[in-house]
Every structure is written in structure tokens, then in C-alpha cells.
ZADO-1210 file (C-alpha; in nm, 4 decimals, padded with zeros to 6 digits):
<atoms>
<atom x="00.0000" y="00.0000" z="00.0000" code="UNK" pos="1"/>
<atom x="00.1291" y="00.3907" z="-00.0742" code="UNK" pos="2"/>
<atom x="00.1352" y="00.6127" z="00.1768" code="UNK" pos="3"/>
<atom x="00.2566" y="00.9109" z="00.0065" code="UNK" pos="4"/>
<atom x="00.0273" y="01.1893" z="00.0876" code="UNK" pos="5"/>
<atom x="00.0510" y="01.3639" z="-00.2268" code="UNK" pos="6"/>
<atom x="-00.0746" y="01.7563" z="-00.2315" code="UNK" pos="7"/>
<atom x="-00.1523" y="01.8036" z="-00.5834" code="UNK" pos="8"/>
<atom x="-00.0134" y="02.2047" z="-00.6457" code="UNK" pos="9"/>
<atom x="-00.0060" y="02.2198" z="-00.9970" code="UNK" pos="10"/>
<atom x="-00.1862" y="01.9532" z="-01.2421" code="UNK" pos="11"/>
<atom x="-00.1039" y="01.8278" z="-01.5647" code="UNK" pos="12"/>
<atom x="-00.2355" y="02.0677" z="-01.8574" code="UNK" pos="13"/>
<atom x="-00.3528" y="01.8294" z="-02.1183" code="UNK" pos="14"/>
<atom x="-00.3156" y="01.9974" z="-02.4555" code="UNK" pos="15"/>
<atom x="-00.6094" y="02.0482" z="-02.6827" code="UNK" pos="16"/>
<atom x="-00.7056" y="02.1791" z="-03.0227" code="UNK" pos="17"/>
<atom x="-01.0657" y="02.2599" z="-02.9368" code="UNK" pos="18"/>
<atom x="-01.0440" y="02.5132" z="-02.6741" code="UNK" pos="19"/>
<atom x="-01.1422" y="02.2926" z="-02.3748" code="UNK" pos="20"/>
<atom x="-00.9259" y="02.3401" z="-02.0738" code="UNK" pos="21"/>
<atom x="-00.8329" y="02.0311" z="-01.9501" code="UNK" pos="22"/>
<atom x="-00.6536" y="02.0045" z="-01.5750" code="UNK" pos="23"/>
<atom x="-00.5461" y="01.6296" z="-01.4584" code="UNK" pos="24"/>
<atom x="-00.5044" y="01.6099" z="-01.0596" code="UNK" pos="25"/>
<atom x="-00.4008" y="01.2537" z="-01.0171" code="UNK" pos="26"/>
<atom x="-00.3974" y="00.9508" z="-01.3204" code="UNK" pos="27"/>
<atom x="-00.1368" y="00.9010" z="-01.5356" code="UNK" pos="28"/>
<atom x="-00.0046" y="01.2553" z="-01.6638" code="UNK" pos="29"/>
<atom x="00.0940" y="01.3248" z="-01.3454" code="UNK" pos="30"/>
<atom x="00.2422" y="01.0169" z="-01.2098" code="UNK" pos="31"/>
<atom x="00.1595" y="00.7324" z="-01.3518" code="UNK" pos="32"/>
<atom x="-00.1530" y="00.6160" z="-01.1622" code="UNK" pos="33"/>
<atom x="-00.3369" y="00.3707" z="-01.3657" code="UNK" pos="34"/>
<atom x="-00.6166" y="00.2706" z="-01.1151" code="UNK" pos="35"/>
<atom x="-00.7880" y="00.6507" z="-01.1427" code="UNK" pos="36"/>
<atom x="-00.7506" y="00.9449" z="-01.2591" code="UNK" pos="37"/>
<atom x="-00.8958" y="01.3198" z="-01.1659" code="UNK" pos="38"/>
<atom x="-00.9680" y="01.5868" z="-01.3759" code="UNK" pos="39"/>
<atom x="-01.1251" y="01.9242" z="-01.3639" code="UNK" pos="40"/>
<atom x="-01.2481" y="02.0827" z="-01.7016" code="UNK" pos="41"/>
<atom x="-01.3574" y="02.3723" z="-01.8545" code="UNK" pos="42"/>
<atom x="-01.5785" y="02.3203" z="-02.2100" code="UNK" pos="43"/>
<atom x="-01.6564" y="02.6364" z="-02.3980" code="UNK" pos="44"/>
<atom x="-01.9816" y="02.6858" z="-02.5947" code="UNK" pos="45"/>
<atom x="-01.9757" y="02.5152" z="-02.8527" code="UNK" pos="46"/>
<atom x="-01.7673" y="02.2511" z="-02.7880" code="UNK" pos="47"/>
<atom x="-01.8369" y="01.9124" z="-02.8618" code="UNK" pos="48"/>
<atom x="-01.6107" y="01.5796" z="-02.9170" code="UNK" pos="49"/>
<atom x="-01.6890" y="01.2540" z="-03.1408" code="UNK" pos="50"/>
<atom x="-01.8699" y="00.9275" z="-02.9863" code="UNK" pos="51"/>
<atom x="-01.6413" y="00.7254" z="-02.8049" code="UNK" pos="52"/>
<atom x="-01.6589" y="00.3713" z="-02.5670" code="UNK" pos="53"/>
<atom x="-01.4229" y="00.3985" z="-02.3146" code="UNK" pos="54"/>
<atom x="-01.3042" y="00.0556" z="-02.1607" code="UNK" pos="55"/>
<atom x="-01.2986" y="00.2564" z="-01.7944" code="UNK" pos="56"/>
<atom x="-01.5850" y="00.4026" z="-01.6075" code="UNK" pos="57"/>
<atom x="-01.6881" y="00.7894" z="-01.5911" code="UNK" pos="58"/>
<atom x="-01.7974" y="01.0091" z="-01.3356" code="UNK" pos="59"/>
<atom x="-01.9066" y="01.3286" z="-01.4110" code="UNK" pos="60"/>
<atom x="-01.9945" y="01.6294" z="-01.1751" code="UNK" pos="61"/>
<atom x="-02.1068" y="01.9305" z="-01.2685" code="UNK" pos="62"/>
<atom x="-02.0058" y="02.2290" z="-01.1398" code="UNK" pos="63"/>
<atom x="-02.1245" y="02.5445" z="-01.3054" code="UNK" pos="64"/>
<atom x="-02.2735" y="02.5626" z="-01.6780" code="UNK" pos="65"/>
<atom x="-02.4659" y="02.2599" z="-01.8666" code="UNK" pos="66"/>
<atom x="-02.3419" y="01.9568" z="-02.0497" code="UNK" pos="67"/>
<atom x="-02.4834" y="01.7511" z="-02.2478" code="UNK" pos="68"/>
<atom x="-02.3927" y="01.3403" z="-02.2871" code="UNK" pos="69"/>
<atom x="-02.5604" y="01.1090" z="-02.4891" code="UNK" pos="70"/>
<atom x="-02.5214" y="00.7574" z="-02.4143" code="UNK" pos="71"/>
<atom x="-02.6119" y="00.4695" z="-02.5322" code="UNK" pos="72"/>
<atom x="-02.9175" y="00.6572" z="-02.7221" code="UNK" pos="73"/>
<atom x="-02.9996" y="00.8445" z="-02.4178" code="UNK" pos="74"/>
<atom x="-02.9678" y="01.2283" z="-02.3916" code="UNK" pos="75"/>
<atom x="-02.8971" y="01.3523" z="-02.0215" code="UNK" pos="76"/>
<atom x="-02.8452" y="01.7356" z="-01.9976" code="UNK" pos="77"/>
<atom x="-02.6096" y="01.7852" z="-01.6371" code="UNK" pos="78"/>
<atom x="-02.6823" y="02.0942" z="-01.4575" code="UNK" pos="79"/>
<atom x="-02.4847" y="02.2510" z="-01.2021" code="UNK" pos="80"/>
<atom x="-02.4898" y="02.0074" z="-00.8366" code="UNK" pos="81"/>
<atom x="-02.5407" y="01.7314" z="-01.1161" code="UNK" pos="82"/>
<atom x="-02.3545" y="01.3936" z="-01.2010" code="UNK" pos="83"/>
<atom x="-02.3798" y="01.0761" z="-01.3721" code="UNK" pos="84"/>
<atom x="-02.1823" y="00.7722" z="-01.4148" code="UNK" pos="85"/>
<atom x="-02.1342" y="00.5979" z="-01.7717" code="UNK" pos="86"/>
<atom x="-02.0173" y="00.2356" z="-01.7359" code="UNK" pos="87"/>
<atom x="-01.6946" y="00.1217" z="-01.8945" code="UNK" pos="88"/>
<atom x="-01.8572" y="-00.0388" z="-02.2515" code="UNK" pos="89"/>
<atom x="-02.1419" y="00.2359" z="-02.3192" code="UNK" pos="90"/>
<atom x="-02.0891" y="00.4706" z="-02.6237" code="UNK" pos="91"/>
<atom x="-02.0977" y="00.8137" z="-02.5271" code="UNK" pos="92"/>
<atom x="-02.1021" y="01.1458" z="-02.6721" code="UNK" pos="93"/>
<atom x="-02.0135" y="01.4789" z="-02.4164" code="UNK" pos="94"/>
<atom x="-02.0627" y="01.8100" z="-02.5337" code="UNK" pos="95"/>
<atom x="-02.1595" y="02.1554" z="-02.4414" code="UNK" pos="96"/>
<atom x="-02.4381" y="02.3096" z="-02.7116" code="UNK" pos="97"/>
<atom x="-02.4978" y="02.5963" z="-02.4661" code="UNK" pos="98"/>
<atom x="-02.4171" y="02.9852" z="-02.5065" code="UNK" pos="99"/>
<atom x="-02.1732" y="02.9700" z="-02.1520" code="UNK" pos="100"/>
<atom x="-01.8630" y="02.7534" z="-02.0269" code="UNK" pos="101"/>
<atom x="-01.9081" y="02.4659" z="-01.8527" code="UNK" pos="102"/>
<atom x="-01.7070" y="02.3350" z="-01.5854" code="UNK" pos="103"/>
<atom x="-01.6879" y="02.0051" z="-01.4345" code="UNK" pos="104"/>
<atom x="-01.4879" y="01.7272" z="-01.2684" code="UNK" pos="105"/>
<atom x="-01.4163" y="01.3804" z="-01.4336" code="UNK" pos="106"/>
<atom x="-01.3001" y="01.0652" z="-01.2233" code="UNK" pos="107"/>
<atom x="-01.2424" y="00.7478" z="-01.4549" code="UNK" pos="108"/>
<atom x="-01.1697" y="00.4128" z="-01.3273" code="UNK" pos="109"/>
<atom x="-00.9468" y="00.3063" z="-01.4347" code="UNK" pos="110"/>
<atom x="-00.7334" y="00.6016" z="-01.4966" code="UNK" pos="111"/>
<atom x="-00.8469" y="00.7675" z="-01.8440" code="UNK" pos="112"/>
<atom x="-00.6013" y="00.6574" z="-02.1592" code="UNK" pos="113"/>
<atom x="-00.5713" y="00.7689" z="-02.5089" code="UNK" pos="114"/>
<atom x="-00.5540" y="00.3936" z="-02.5681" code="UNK" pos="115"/>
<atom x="-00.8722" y="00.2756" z="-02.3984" code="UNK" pos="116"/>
<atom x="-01.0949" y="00.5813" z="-02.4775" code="UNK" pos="117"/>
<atom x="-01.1496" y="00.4840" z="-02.8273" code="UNK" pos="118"/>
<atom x="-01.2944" y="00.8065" z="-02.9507" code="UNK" pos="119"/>
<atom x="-01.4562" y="00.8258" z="-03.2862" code="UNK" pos="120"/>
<atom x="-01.3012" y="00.9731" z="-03.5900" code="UNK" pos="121"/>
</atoms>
């Protein structure tokens, strides 16, 4: 077991072409944790990124704005105080169609992985 206390100061900017602001606290950016991974986001209007089924699990928790997922032919639109959990299997779709940012945390499990997102092209 690890018993590093680790006081995250400055996370891992992920770049990005579309604008979104993307802020990894703990996964494997910023150290190599494969079990889980933390994020806190910003997605401007407009934004939107292709379907993808992600072998890990998502949490999602809104913190300001709107955000639309479809999943699995499902539309959810997450207000602020909101959340929702897409298993590891289900093709999803996250975007923000609304006229203001919106911000949110992500928690995958395991850790999120360009190799085991497979996004859409």
C-alpha cells in the first residue's frame, strides 16, 4: 500500500485543439496512476467531441454551466450540483451546445487513456 500523501499544487495541462481546458489532478499525466484518474475541465460553448466507448468508467460532476452526454441513445443534460456515471462499454457522446462555459470534474476508473478511450473519428 502507498502512503505518500501527495498535495496536488499544480496539475497536468492536457493539450487540446478545441479550446477545452483540460486540468489532470491525479492519473497518469501526473504520475503514472493507472487505477484513477482526476480531472477538472472547462468546455466552452460550442464545444463538442466525437462518440467514443471507453473501456474505464466515468464520473461526471457538474459544477457550473450545462453539459450535455448522450449515451447509449440516451440524452442527459447535467446541470450545475449534477452527475452521472457511464459504465466502462457504453458509447458516449459529451458536449456543451450551450451559449456559456461549462465546468466540471471527471473521475475514470481506471485512470483515463488515449488507448482505452477509443474516440470516434
Amino acid at each position: 500500500m502507498n502512503k505518500e500523501i501527495k498535495h496536488q499544487r499544480s496539475p497536468f495541462v492536457v493539450p487540446t485543439t478545441d479550446g477545452k481546458l483540460i486540468e489532470e489532478h491525479f492519473g497518469l499525466a501526473t504520475g503514472g496512476n493507472n487505477k484513477l484518474s482526476i480531472a477538472h475541465m472547462v468546455a466552452p460553448p460550442g464545444w463538442g467531441e466525437p462518440p467514443q466507448t471507453p473501456e474505464f468508467e466515468e464520473y461526471t460532476l457538474v459544477s457550473k454551466g450545462r453539459k450535455k452526454v448522450e449515451a447509449d441513445g440516451q440524452e442527459f443534460i447535467l446541470e450545475a450540483g449534477q452527475s452521472i456515471r457511464i459504465p466502462g462499454g457504453t458509447t458516449v457522446r459529451y458536449s456543451n451546445p450551450f451559449d456559456e462555459p461549462c465546468e466540471y470534474w471527471s473521475v475514470c476508473l481506471p485512470a483515463f487513456s488515449p488507448d482505452t478511450v477509443h474516440r470516434e473519428s
